[in-house]
N, C-alpha and C positions, 0 to 999 in steps of 0.2 A: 530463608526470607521469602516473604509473598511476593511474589513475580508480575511485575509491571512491565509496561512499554507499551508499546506498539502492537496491536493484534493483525491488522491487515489494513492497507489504503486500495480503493475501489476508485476509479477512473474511466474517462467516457474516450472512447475511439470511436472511427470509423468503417471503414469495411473490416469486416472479422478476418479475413482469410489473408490479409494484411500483416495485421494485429498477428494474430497467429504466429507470421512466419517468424515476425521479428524477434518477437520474445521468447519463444523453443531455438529459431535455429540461430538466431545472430545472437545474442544474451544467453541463450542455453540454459533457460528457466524451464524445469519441469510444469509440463500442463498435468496440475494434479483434478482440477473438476472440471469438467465441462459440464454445464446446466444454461437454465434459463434466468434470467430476470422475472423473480415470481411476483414484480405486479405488472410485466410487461411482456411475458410467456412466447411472443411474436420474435426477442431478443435474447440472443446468447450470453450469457455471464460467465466468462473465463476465469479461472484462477491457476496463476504460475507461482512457481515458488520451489522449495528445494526438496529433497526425495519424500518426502513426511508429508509435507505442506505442515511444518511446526509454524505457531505463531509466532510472529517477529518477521517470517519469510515471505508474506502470503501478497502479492499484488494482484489487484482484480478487476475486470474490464467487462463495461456495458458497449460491446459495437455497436455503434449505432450506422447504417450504413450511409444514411445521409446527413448525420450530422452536420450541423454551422461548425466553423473553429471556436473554440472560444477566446477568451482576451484577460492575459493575467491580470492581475489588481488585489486592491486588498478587500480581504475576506474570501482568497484564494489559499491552497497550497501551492508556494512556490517551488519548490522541486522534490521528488521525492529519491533518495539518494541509498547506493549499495554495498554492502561489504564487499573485497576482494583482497586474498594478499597482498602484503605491502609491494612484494616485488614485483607484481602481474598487471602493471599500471603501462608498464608498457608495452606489455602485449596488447594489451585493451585497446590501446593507443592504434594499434596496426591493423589491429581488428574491426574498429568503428573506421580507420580509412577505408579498408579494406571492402568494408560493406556499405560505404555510402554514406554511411551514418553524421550528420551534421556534429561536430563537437568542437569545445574550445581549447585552447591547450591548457595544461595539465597546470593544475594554481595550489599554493597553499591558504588552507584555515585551518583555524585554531591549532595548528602545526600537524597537521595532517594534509596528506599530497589530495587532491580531486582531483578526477575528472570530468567535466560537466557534459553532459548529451540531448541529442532531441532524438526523441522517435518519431516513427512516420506520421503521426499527429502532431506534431511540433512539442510533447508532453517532455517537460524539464525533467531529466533526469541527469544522476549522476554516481561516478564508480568515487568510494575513497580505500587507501591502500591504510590495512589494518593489521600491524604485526602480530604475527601470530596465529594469523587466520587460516596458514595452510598447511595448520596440525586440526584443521578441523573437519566434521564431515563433507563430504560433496557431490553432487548429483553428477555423475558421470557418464549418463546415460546421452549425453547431446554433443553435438561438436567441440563446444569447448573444453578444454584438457581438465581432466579436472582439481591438476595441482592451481590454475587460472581460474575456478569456475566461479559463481557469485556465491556468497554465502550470508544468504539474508539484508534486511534493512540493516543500514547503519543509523539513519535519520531522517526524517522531512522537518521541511523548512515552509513555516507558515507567515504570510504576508497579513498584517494586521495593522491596524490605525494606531492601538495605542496598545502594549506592549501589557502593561500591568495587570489588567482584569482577564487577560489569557491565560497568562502566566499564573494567576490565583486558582484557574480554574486546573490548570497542570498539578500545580503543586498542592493544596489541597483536595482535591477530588481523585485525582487519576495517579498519585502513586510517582510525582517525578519535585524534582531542586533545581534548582539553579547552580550548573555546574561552572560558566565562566562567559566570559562578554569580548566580544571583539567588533569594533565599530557600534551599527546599529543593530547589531544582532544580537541576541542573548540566549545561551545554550541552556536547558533541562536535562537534567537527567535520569533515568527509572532503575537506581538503586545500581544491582550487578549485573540486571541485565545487558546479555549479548548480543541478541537479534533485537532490533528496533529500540532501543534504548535509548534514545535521543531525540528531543524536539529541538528546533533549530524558529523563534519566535524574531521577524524582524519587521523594525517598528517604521510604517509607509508615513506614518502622518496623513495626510489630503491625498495620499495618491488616487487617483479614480481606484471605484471599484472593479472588480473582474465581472464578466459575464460567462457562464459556464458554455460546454460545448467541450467537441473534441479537441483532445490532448489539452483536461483539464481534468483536475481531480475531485471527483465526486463527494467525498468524504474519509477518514481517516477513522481506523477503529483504534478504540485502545482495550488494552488485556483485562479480564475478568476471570477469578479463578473458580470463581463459582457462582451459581444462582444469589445467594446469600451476599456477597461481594459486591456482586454487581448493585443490589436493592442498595446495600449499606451508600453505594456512590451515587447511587438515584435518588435518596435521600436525602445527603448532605449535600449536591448539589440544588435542591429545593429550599432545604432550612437554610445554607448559608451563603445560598448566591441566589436566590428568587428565578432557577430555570428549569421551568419540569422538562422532565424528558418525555419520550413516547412510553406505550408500553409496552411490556416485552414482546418478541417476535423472532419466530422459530424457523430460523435460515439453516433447517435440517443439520449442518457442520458445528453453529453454534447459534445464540439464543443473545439475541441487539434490545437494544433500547437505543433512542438518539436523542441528540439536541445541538443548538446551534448557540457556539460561545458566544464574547460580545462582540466580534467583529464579526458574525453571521458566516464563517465555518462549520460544518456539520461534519459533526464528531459522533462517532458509536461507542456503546462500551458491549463487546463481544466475548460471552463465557470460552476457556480453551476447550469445554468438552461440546461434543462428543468426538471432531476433530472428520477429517475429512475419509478417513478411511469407515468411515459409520455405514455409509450404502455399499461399498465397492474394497474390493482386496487392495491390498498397498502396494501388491507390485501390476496390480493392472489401473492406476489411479488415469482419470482422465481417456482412457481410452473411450468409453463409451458415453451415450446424451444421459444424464441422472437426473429424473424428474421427479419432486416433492410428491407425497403423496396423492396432495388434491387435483395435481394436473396429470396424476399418471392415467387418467379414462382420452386425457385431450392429445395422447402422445403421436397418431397418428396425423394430425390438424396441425399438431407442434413443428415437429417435425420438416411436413411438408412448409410450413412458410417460411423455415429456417434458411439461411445462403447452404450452399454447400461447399463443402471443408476436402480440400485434400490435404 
């Protein structure tokens, strides 16, 4: 089957070294690229995720270090949420007191346990316990054990006015159904995929809109298996929903095009090749600054205005 879901959600933080700590040492996400924001090169663009950086894993952060907060609403992402085994709910549990970490207690949907969390930018996140999950691989390279570690999105959860012309654009374009409904929320699904496989569509009505800013999420990619894939869905969202996308655009790991659904969420559709280990070996991923072609003459200038990382 052609492989849909979720390719990577990209989000805005504030001081990098922050960011950083949270997500390697407290979450024990692999830092698999470290680069820059290639239309903003002054700015870090982090990517954590699990030992590969497979899609379905991949979350990605603009630091910004003076960022405003931003203010959820509709035409945001309201939480973006992670696999964990089912039985590691309560570790997690010990671990977010443990580290500070604001959270709420531990709730059911759609009959699965959550956890819900903020990180240090107030950015909704959250763990759900996934039977099964801890015959799978995992990045055991960080503090956390790695029979507990995360393994991939489970889902994000989008805040929108009015539920149905999302959802058309989900399930016609980007490869997902409508798997089941609870409250005002209506789940999608991408086929058998296991990492990111899930949208989570809940419907605000008038709620004010959001205004972006730190710990808010910038945009959401979904899976493209190839050049040819992608066009077919740049296409048909043109002929059958009146919304051109950008044109394509060579984020060195993989090759975007965007657009903004009807509730003015900005969605990418991201090819999986050539995948993160394209500049750098897979067991030294993220150790060092990897800069696109066109900014490798400015890497000295880069560099220097970058914060600095321990």
């Amino acid at each position: 089957m052609l492989q849909t879901g979720i390719h990577h959600v990209t989000a805005i933080a504030g001081r990098a070294q922050r960011n950083l700590d949270f997500y390697t040492r407290v979450l024990g996400l692999r830092l698999v690229k470290k680069t820059v924001n290639f239309d903003d090169p002054g700015t870090y663009h982090f990517y954590y995720g699990d030992e590969a950086g497979h899609p379905g894993a991949i979350l990605t952060f603009f630091p910004w270090e003076h960022a405003a907060p931003g203010r959820l609403g509709v035409g945001e992402t309201q939480e973006v949420v992670f696999r964990v085994p089912a039985g590691s709910i309560g570790y997690w549990t010990h671990r977010l007191v443990e580290k500070g970490a604001p959270h709420d207690a531990p709730e059911k949907r759609f009959g699965e346990t959550v956890l819900a969390f903020r990180d240090p930018d107030g950015m909704r996140l959250a763990l759900v316990g996934v039977p099964g999950a801890e015959s799978e691989p995992a990045w055991s390279g960080a503090d956390v054990p790695a029979e507990h570690a995360i393994r991939g999105f489970h889902s994000a959860s989008l805040l929108v006015g009015r539920a149905e012309p999302t959802g058309a654009i989900l399930t016609d374009v980007l490869g997902f159904r409508e798997v089941a409904r609870e409250g005002s929320v209506i789940r999608y699904g991408a086929g058998d995929a296991v990492l990111g496989g899930l949208i989570d569509l809940r419907e605000a009505g008038n709620f004010p809109r959001g205004r972006p800013g730190a710990g808010t999420v910038h945009h959401v990619a979904f899976r493209a298996a190839s050049d040819a894939v992608q066009a077919e869905m740049v296409q048909r969202l043109a002929e059958v929903h009146g919304i051109r996308a950008t044109e394509q655009k060579d984020r060195n790991y993989f090759r975007s095009v965007y657009f903004r659904e009807p509730s003015g969420i900005l969605f990418e559709i991201a090819t999986d090749d050539p995948g993160f280990a394209a500049d750098e070996p897979a067991e030294s991923l993220g150790q060092s600054l990897k800069l696109p072609r066109f900014l490798e003459p400015h890497r000295e200038s880069i560099e220097a205005a970058l914060p600095a990382l321990t």
